[in-house]
C-alpha positions in Angstrom: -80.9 25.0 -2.6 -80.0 22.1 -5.3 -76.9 20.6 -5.0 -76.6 21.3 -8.7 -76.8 25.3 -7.8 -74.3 25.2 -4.8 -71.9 23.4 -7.1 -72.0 25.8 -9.7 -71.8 28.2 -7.4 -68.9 27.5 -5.6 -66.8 26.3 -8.5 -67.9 30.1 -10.3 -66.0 31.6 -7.5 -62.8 28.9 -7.4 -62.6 29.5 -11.4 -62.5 33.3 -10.8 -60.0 33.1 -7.5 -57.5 30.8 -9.9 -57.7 33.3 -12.2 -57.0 36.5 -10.4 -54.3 34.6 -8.9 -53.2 33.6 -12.5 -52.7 37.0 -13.2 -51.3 38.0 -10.1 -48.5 36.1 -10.3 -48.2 36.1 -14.5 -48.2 40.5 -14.3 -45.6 40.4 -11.2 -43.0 37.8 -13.3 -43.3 40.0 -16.5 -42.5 43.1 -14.7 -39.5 41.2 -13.2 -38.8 40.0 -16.7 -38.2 43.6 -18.2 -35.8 44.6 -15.7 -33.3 41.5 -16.2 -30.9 41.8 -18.9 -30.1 39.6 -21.8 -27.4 37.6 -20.0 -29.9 37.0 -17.1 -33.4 36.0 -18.8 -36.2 35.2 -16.4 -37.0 31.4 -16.9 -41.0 30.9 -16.2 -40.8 27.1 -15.7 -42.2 27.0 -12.0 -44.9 28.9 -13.2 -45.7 26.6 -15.8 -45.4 23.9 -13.8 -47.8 25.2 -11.5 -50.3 26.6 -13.5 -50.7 24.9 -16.7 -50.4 21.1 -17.8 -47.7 21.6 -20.5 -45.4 18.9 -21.1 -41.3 18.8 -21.5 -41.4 19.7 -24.7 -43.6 22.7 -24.3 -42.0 24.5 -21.4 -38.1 23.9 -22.8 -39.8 25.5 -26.3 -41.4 28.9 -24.3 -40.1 28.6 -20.6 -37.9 32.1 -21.6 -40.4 33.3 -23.9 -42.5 35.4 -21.6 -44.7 36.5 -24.7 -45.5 33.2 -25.5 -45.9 31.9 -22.2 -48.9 34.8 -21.8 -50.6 33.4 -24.7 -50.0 29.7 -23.2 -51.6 30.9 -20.1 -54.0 33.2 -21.3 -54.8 31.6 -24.3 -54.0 28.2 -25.3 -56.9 25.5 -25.1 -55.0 22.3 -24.5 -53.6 24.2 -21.5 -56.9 23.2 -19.1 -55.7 26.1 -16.4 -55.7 29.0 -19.5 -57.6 31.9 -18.6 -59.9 31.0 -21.4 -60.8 27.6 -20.2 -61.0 28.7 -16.8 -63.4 31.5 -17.8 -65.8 29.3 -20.1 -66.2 27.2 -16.9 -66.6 29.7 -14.3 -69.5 31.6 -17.2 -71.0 28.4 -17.9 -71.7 27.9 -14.0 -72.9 31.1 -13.8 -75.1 30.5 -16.7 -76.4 27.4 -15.0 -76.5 29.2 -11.6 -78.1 32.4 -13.1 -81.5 32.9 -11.4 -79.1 32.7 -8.4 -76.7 35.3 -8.7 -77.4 39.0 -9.9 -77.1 40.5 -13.1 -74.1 42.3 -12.1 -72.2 39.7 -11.4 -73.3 37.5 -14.3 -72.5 40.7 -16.5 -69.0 41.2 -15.4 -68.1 37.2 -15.7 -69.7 37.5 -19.1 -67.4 40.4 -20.3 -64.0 39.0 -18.9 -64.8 35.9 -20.9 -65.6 38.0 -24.2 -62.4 40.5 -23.7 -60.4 37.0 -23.0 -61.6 35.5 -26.4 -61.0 38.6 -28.7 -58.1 38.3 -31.2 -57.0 41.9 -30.1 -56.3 40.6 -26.6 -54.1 37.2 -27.8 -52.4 40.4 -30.4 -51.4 42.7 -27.2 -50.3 40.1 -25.0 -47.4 39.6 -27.9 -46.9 43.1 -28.4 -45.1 45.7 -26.1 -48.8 46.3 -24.8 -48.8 43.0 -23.3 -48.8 44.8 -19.7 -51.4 47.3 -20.3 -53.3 44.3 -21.1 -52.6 41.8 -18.1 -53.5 45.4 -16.1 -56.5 45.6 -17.9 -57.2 42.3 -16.5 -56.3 43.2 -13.5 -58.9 45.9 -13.2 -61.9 43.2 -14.3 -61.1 40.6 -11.6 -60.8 43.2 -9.4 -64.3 44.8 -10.5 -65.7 41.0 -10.7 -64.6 41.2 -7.1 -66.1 44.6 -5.7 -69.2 43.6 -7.7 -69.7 40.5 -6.4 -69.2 41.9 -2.6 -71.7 44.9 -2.8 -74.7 42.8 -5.4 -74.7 39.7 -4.1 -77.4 38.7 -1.1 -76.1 37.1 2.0 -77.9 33.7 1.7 -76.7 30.1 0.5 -75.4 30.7 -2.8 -73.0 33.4 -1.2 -72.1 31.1 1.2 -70.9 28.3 -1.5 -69.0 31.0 -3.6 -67.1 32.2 -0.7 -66.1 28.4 0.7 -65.1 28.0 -3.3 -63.0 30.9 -2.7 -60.8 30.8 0.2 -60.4 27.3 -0.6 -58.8 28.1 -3.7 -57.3 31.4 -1.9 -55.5 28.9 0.5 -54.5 26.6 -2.1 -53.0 28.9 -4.3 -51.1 30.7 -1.4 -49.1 27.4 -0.5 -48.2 26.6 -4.2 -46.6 30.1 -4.6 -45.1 29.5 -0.9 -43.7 25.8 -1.3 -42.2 26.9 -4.6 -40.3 30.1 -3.3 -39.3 28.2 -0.2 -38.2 25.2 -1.7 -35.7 27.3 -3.8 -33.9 27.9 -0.3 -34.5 24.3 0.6 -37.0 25.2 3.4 -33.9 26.6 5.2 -35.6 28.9 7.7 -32.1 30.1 9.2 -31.5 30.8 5.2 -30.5 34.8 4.9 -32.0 35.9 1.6 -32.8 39.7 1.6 -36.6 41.2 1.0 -35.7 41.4 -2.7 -35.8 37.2 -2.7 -39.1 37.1 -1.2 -40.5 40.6 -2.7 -42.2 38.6 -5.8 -43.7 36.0 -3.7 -45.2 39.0 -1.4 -46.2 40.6 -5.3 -47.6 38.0 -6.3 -49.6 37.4 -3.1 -50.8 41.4 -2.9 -48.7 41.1 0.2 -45.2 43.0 0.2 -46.6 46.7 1.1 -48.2 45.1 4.2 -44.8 43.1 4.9 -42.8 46.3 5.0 -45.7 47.8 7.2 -45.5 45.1 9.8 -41.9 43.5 9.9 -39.1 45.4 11.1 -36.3 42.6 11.9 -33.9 41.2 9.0 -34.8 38.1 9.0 -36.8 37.7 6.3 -37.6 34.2 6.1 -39.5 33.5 9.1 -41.1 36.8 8.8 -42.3 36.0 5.2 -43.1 32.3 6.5 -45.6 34.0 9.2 -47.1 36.6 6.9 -48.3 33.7 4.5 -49.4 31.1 7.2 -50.4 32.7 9.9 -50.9 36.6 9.9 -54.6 37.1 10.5 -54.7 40.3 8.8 -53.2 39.2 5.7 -56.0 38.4 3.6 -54.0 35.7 1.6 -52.6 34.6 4.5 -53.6 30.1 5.2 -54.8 31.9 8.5 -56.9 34.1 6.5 -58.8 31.5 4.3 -59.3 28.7 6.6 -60.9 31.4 9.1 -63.0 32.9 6.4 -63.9 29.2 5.4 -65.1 28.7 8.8 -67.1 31.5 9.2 -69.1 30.3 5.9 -69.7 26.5 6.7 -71.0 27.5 9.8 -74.0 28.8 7.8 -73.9 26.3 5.3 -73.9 23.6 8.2 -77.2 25.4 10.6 -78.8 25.8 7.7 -78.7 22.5 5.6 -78.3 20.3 8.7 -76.5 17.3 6.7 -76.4 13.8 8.0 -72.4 14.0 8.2 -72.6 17.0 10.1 -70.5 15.6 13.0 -68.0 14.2 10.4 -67.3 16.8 8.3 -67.3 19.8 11.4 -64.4 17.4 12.5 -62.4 17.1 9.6 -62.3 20.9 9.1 -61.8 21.0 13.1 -58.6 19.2 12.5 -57.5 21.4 9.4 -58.7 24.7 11.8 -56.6 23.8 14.9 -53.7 22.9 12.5 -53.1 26.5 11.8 -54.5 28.3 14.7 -52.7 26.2 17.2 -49.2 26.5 15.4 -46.0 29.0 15.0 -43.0 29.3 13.3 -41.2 27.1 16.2 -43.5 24.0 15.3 -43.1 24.1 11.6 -39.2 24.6 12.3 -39.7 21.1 14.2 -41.6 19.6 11.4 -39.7 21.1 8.9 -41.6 23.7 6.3 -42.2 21.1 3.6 -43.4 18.7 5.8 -45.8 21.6 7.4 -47.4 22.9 3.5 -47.6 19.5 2.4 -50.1 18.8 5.6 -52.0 21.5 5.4 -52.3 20.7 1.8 -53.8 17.6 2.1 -55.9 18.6 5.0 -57.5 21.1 3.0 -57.8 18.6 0.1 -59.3 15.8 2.4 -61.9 18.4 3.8 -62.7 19.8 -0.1 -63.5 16.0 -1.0 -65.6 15.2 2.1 -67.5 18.9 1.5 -68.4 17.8 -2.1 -69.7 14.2 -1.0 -71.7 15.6 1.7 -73.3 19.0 -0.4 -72.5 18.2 -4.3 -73.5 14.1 -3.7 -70.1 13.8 -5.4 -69.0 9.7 -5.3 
């Protein structure tokens, strides 16, 4: 396969993981937002921060506006993590990458990026239809998702899109984390309730499985192994970096690359990282310390994996 293909490829399936995420997180805040009262309005400024490049200005103008902080995210060009920017990217690496996907999956990448572009969208998301509409976006990344799964053939280009994935996955997953945790100043004795850490779990498709599998009170550390290391949580860091493993293993025996040794070790080190630790270790390195490693273990790995495979400088 071309370098050019695997890179389209696997940045078609980080757009489309960043953007189910996106609207993960944006439906679960503007739910919360309708149940607070006037004296208690939901500020969206972490969420800004996180996913969109607006400056001071901008987030003091809409941060308490969730109407308009829909259309920033959904909609708004100079905001280079919009929906619409992110699906104009993630169609025009399909379109580049199209003899090596289906037509399913080109199909359903093609309609989220026309439904995201229509003036009636941008009109409901200010509206009191705004959350049919962020569930109607729901339902196509969802349906991008199931397509994708049950079209796709199990060769090299499914291989790229999935390491794309969970790379994103695992990225997105320690954003939300830091942020909620660094509200409680990474205080793992801290004694918030479930209701705290209920939109993290939301936001992370996570709190039904929470209340499944935890029965003590304390909530923090239970929440803190449920995102890093619960093996069954699909969004868990756990998750990712396993699923990342299994697909570089193919990627690896099949392409044979000259910094084979190199780059099995740096992922080796970001692998034994998680699989080797416990809520006792990060409590001795403290949690910030802990994400912030990870991070840039993951993010030293992505860089070497787009020298070796993308002949990225």
């Amino acid at each position: 396969m071309l370098s050019r293909i695997a890179d389209s490829l696997y940045w078609l399936d980080r757009y489309m993981e960043r953007t189910e995420g996106i609207i993960r997180i944006l439906r679960t805040e503007y739910v919360l937002s309708l149940d607070k009262s006037q004296e208690n309005i939901t500020s969206w400024r972490s969420i800004l921060e996180i996913f969109s490049h607006a400056d001071e200005e901008k987030m003091q103008l809409i941060e308490y506006n969730g109407n308009m902080v829909l259309q920033y995210v959904f909609s708004d060009t100079s905001n280079n993590n919009s929906l619409k920017v992110l699906l104009n990217r993630a169609r025009e690496n399909a379109r580049g990458a199209q003899d090596h996907i289906t037509k399913e999956v080109w199909e359903q990448v093609n309609h989220m990026y026309h439904s995201v572009n229509s003036p009636q969208f941008v009109n409901r998301l200010t509206s009191q239809d705004a959350l049919p509409a962020l569930d109607r976006m729901t339902d196509m990344i969802t349906l991008y998702n199931g397509v994708a799964g049950s079209t796709m053939p199990r060769s090299m280009g499914w291989y790229f899109m999935n390491i794309g994935k969970f790379i994103e996955r695992c990225l997105i997953t320690i954003e939300m984390t830091n942020l909620y945790f660094s509200n409680i100043n990474y205080d793992l004795e801290d004694t918030r309730d479930i209701l705290y850490w209920r939109n993290l779990l939301l936001s992370l498709s996570g709190y039904e499985l929470h209340l499944k599998t935890y029965r003590s009170n304390k909530h923090t550390l239970n929440v803190l192994d449920q995102v890093l290391f619960n093996r069954e949580f699909t969004r868990s860091v756990h998750y990712s970096i396993a699923k990342m493993d299994h697909y570089l293993k193919h990627v690896i025996t099949k392409n044979n690359p000259p910094q084979k040794e190199k780059l099995t070790k740096e992922f080796g080190r970001l692998m034994s990282l998680i699989e080797y630790a416990d809520s006792e270790q990060v409590k001795n390195v403290s949690t910030e310390n802990f994400l912030d490693l990870i991070r840039s273990q993951l993010l030293q790995f992505n860089k070497l994996f787009a020298q070796v495979f993308f002949s990225y400088s």
